[in-house]
C-alpha positions in Angstrom: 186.1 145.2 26.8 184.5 144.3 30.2 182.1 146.5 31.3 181.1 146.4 35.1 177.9 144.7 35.8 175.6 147.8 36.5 176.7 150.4 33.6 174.5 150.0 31.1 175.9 149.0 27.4 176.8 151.5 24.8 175.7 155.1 27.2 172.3 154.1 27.8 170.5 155.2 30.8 169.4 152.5 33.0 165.5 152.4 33.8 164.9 153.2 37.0 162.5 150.6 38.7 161.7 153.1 41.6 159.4 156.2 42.0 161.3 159.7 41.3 160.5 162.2 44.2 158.2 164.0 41.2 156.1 161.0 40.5 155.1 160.4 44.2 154.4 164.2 44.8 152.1 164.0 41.7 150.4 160.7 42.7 149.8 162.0 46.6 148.2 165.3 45.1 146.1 163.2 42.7 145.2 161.1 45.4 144.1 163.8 47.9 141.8 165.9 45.4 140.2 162.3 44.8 139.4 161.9 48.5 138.0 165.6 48.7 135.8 165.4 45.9 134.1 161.7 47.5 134.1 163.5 51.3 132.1 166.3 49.5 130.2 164.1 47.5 129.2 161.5 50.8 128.9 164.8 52.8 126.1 166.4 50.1 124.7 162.7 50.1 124.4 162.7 53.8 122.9 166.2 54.2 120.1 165.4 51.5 119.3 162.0 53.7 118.9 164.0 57.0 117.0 166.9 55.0 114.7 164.1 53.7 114.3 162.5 56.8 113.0 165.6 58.6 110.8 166.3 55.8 109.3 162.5 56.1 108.7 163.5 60.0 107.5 166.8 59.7 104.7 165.7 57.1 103.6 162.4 59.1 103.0 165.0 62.2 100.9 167.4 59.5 98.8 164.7 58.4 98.3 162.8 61.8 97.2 166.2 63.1 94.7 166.5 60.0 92.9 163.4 60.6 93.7 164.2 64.7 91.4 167.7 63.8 88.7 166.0 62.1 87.9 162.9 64.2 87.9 165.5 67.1 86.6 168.8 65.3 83.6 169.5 67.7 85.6 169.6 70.8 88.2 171.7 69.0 86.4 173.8 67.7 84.6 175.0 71.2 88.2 176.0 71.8 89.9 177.5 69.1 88.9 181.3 68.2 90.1 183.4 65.9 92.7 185.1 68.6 92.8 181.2 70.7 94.4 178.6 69.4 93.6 175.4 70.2 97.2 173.3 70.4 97.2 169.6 69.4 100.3 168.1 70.3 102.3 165.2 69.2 101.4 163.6 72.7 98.0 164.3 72.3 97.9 162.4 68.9 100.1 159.7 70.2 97.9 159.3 73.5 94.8 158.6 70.8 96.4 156.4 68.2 97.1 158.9 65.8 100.8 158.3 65.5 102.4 155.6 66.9 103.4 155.0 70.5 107.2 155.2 69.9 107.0 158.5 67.7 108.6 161.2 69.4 107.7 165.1 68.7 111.6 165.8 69.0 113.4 164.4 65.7 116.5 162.8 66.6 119.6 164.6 66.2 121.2 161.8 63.8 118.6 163.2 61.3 119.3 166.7 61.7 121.8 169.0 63.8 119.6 170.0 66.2 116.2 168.6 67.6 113.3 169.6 66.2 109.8 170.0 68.3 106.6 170.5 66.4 103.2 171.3 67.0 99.8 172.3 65.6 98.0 175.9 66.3 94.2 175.3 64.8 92.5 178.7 64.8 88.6 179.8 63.7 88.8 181.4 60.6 87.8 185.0 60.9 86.2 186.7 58.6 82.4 185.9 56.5 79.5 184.4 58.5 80.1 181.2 55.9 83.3 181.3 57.6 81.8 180.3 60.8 83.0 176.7 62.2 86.0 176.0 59.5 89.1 175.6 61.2 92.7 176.5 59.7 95.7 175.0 60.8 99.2 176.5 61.4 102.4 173.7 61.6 104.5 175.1 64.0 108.5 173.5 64.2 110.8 174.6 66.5 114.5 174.2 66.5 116.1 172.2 64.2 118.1 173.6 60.8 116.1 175.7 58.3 115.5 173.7 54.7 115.5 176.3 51.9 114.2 174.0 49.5 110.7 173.3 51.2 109.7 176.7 51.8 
């Protein structure tokens, strides 16, 4: 009996070497769910960076501005009262060597959404006569994307 060349012997089903229709659907849809779950997962990655990064800024301003405050404590304190405050700015510490020349107050946007500006208010504290001369600082950011995790 001659059989033609591409029926397969005794009513056996040929294997298909292709992809059924089916198959591809399921492999695209496998595929895709992969890529959202790494977008996410780079996205939360790159969120935490630029978080970190502001936070990294943020505190070398705060403690610039607390040595900044205490090599210059007598002529801030004949400014600051307890309704006055007397500002130091990130210029101010950058003009005496407190943070370096290329720090800028405004964090760059590649770390955080929007720019972020930041000074410190230094008041007297009011209240007891022992109270008298000790200054209290208030960090001040403006701009910039709230971080829930810091306050």
């Amino acid at each position: 009996m001659l059989q033609h060349a591409h029926a397969a012997p005794h009513g056996k089903r040929k294997r298909s070497l292709g992809v059924t229709p089916i198959e591809a659907i399921a492999a695209i849809g496998v595929m895709s769910a992969a890529t959202v779950g790494l977008v996410a997962l780079v996205d939360d990655t790159m969120d935490s960076a630029r978080a970190h990064a502001t936070a990294q800024h943020m505190s070398a301003i705060g403690q610039s501005a607390s040595i900044y405050v205490r090599d210059n404590f007598a002529s801030i304190a004949a400014i600051a009262t307890p309704t006055h405050a007397a500002l130091v700015r990130v210029s101010d510490m950058v003009t005496t060597g407190h943070l370096s020349a290329n720090f800028s107050p405004i964090l760059s946007r590649a770390a955080r959404a929007q720019p972020v500006r930041a000074q410190v208010a230094t008041y007297q504290r009011q209240g007891r006569h022992s109270d008298a001369g000790v200054l209290c600082g208030d960090f001040q950011a403006h701009g910039g994307d709230a971080l829930d995790w810091i306050a």
